[in-house]
DOVEXPA-886524 format. One record per residue (C-alpha): residue in one letter; x, y, z. Coordinates in Angstrom, 2 decimals. Layout:
N
['A',[X,Y,Z]]
...
END
This chain:
264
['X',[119.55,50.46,92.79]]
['X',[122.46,51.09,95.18]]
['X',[124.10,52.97,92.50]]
['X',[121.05,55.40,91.84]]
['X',[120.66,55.94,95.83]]
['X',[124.50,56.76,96.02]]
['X',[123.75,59.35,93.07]]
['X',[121.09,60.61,94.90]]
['X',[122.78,61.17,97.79]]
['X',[125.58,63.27,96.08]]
['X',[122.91,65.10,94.80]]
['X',[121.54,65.86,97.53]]
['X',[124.53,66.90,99.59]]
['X',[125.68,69.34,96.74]]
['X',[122.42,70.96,96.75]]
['X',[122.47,71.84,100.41]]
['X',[126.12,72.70,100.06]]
['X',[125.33,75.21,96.91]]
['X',[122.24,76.53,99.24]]
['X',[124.64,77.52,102.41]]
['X',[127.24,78.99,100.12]]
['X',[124.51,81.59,98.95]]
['X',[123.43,82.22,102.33]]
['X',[126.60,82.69,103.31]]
['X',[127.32,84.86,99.99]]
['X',[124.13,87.13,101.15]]
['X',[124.96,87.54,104.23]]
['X',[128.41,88.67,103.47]]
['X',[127.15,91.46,100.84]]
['X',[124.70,92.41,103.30]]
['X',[121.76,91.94,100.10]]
['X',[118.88,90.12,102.45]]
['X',[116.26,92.21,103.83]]
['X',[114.71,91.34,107.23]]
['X',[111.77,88.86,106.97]]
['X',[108.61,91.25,107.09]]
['X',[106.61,88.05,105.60]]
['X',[104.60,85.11,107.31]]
['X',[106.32,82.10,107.69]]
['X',[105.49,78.51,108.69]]
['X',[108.33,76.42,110.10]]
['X',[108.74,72.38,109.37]]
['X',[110.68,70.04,111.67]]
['X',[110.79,66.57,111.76]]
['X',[112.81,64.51,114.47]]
['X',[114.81,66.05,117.54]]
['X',[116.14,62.80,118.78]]
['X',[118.57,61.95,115.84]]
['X',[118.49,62.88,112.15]]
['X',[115.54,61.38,111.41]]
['X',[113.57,63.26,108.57]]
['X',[115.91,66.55,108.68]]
['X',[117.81,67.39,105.56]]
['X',[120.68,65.94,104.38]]
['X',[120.88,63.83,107.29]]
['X',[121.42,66.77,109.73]]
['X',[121.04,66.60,113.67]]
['X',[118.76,68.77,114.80]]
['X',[118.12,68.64,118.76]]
['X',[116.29,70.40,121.49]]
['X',[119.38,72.86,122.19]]
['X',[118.99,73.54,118.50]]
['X',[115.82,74.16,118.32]]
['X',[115.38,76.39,121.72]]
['X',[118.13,78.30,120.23]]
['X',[116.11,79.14,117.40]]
['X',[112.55,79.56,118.77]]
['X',[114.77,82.45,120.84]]
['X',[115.74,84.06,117.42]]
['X',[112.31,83.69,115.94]]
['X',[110.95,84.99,119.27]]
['X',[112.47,88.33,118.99]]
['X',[111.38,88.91,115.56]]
['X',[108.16,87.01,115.24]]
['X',[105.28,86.29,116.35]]
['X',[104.23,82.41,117.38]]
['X',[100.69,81.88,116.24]]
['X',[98.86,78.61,115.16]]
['X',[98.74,77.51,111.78]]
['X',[96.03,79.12,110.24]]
['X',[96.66,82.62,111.65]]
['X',[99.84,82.84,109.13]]
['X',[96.90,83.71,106.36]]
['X',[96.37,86.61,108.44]]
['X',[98.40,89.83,108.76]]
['X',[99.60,91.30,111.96]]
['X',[101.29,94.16,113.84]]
['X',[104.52,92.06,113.48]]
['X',[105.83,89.25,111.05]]
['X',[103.82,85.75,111.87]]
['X',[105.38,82.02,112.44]]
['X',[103.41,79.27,112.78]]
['X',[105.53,75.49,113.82]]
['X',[104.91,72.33,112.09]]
['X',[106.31,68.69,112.98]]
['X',[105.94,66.18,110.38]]
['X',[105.76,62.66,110.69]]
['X',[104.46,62.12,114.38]]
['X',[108.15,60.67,116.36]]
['X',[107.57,60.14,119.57]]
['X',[110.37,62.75,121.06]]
['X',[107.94,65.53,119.97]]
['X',[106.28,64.80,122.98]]
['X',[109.44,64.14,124.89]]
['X',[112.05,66.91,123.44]]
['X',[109.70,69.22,121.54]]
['X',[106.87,69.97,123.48]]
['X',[108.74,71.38,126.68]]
['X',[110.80,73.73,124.36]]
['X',[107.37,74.74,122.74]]
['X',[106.22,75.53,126.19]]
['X',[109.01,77.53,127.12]]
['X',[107.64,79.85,124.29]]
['X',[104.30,79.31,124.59]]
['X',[104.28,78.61,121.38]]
['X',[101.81,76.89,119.59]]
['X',[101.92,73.95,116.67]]
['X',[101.09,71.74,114.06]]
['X',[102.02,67.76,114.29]]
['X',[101.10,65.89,111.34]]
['X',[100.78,62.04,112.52]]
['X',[101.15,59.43,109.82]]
['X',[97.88,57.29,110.35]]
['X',[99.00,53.48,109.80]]
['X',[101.84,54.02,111.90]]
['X',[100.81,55.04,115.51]]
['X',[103.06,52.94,117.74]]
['X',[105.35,51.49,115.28]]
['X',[108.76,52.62,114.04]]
['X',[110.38,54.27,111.40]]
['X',[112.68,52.47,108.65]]
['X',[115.14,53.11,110.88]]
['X',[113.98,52.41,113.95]]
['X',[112.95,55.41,115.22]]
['X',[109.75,55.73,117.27]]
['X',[106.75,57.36,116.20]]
['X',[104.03,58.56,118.77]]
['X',[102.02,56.06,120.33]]
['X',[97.74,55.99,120.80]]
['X',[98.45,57.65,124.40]]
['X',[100.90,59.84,122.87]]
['X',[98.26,60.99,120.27]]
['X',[95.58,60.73,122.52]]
['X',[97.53,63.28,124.91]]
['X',[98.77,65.67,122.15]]
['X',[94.67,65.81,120.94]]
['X',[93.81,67.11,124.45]]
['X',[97.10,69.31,124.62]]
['X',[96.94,73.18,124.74]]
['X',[98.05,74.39,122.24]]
['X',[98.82,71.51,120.00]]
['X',[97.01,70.63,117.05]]
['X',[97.30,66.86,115.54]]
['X',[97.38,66.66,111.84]]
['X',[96.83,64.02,108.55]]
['X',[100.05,62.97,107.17]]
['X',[98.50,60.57,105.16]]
['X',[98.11,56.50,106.29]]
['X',[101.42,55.51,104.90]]
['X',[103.59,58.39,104.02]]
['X',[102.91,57.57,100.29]]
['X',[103.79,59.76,97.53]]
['X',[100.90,61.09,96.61]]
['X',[102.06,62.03,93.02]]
['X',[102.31,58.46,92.02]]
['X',[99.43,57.38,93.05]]
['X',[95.77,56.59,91.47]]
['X',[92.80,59.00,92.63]]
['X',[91.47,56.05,94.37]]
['X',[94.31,55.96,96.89]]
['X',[95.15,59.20,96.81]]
['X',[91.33,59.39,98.60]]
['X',[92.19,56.46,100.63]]
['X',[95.93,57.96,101.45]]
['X',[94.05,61.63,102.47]]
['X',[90.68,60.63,103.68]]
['X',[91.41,57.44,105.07]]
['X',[93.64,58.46,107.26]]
['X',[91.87,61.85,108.24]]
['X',[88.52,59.48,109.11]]
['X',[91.22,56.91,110.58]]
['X',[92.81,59.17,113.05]]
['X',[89.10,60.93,113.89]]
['X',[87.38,57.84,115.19]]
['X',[90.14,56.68,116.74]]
['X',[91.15,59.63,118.99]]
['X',[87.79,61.80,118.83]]
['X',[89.69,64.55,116.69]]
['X',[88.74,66.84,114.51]]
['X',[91.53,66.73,112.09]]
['X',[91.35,69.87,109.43]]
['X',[95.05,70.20,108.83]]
['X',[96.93,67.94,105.84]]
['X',[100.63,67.75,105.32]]
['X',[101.97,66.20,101.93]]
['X',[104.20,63.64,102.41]]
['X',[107.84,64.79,100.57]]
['X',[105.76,67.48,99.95]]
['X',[104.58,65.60,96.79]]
['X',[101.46,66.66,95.34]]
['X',[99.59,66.38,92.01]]
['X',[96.03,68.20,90.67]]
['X',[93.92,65.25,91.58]]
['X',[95.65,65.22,95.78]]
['X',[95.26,68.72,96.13]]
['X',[91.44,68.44,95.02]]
['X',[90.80,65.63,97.88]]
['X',[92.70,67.82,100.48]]
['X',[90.89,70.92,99.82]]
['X',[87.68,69.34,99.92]]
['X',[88.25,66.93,102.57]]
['X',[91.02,69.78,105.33]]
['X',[91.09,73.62,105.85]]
['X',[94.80,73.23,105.76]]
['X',[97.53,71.71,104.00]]
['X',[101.43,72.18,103.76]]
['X',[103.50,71.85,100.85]]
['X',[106.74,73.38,98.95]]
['X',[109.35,75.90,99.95]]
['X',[108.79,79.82,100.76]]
['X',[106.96,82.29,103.08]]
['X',[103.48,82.97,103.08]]
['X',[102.17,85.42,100.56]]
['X',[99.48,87.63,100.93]]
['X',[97.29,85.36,98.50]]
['X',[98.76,82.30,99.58]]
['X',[96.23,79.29,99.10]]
['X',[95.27,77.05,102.27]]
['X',[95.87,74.08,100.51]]
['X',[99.10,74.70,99.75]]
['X',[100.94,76.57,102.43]]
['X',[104.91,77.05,101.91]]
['X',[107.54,76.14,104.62]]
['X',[111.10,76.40,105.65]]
['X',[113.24,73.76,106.53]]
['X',[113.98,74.55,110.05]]
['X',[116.59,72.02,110.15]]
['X',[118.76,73.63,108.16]]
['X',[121.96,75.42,109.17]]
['X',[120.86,79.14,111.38]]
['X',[122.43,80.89,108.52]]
['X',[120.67,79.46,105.85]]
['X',[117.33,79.38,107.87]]
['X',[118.05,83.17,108.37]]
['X',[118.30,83.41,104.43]]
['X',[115.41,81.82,103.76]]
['X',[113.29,83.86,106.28]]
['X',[114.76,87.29,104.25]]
['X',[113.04,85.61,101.01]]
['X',[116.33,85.84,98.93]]
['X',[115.99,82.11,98.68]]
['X',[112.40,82.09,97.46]]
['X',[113.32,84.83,95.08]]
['X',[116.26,82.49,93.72]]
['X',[114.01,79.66,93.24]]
['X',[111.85,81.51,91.45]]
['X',[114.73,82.85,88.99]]
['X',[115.68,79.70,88.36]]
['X',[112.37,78.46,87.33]]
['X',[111.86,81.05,85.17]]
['X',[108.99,82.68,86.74]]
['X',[111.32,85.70,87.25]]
['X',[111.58,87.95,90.85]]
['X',[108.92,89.48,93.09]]
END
């Protein structure tokens, strides 16, 4: 098993290292248009390197630096407004998991910006800690964000579970569960689903669409017949110059290549 999570992990850290070189490679032949597409941003903890990709440390500094760059190009809206077209390109922010510095480290930056967004709060694990002991919000925390302008408290499931593996029986528990879960327990109206890993299968994306208005999943911008069930992100963890690629759609267009589906 140790083996197979080593492999993993080399994996891993060769993929993000073949993703920066193209960034860089675009950049350098000047090929990447400017984003004129929708975009929703995911983050995950800015206390550590909690949840970010490849293990990278993504921090307040790091992530006022780039609300400043999305600032001058985009415009901050709330989640469901990226379905929408406007006078200028759209962003909409999304923190997964529910740590507890989004209220300490994210939430002033966000307010610098008056910038809206999306937390999606794992259910079963209000007050308790990650595998590796980092916090995650606690029922004031929640209970705060819920009454927050601006913020908007999301299903991430009751466990984090991978909803791909599992029966339709707890798939429903996993996605309704916790939506009825976190309602009751902090008088929310929760209509927003995140997948966790952003795992899905046929029979998860049925409960979400029936149960949410909105659910996040996958890599990519927002197209104009994007489905609410399964809105695309970017990483915003990544390096600026891969973020920057990614926001062009080069890298959408290369996953797409890739998986045969050819350009658009």
């Amino acid at each position: 098993m140790r083996t197979e999570g080593m492999i993993g992990d080399v994996v891993a850290a060769g993929k993000a290292a073949s993703w920066r070189l193209c960034a860089a490679f675009d950049a350098y032949l000047h090929v990447g248009t400017p984003g004129t597409r929708n975009a929703v941003m995911m983050y995950h903890s800015l206390d550590g390197e909690e949840g970010n990709a490849a293990g990278r440390r993504f921090d307040p500094e790091a992530l006022r630096a780039q609300l400043a760059w999305l600032d001058a190009r985009y415009e901050f809206v709330d989640l469901p407004a990226v379905l929408d077209a406007g006078t200028t390109p759209r962003v909409a922010l999304t923190f997964d998991d529910g740590y507890r510095d989004f209220r300490t480290h994210a939430l002033p930056v966000l307010r610098e910006f008056d910038a809206p967004a999306t937390v999606f709060v794992i259910a079963d694990r209000v007050g308790g800690l990650s595998d590796n002991g980092v916090p995650y919000l606690d029922a004031d925390d929640v209970a705060a964000l819920g009454d927050a302008e601006r913020i908007t408290v999301g299903n991430h499931t009751r466990t984090h579970a991978h909803l791909d593996r599992l029966d339709p029986d707890a798939v429903r528990d996993e996605v309704v569960g916790a939506k009825e879960r976190l309602e009751s327990r902090f008088g929310l109206d929760v209509t927003r689903f995140c997948y966790p890993y952003g795992d899905h299968s046929p029979t998860a994306v049925d409960v979400v669409r029936e149960s949410h208005d909105y659910a996040t999943a996958g890599d990519g911008l927002v197209g104009r017949r994007a489905d609410p069930a399964l809105l695309p992100r970017i990483d915003g963890a990544q390096p600026p110059s891969v973020v920057r690629w990614e926001l062009t759609g080069a890298a959408e267009r290369l996953r797409r290549a890739v998986r045969g589906e050819g350009l658009s």
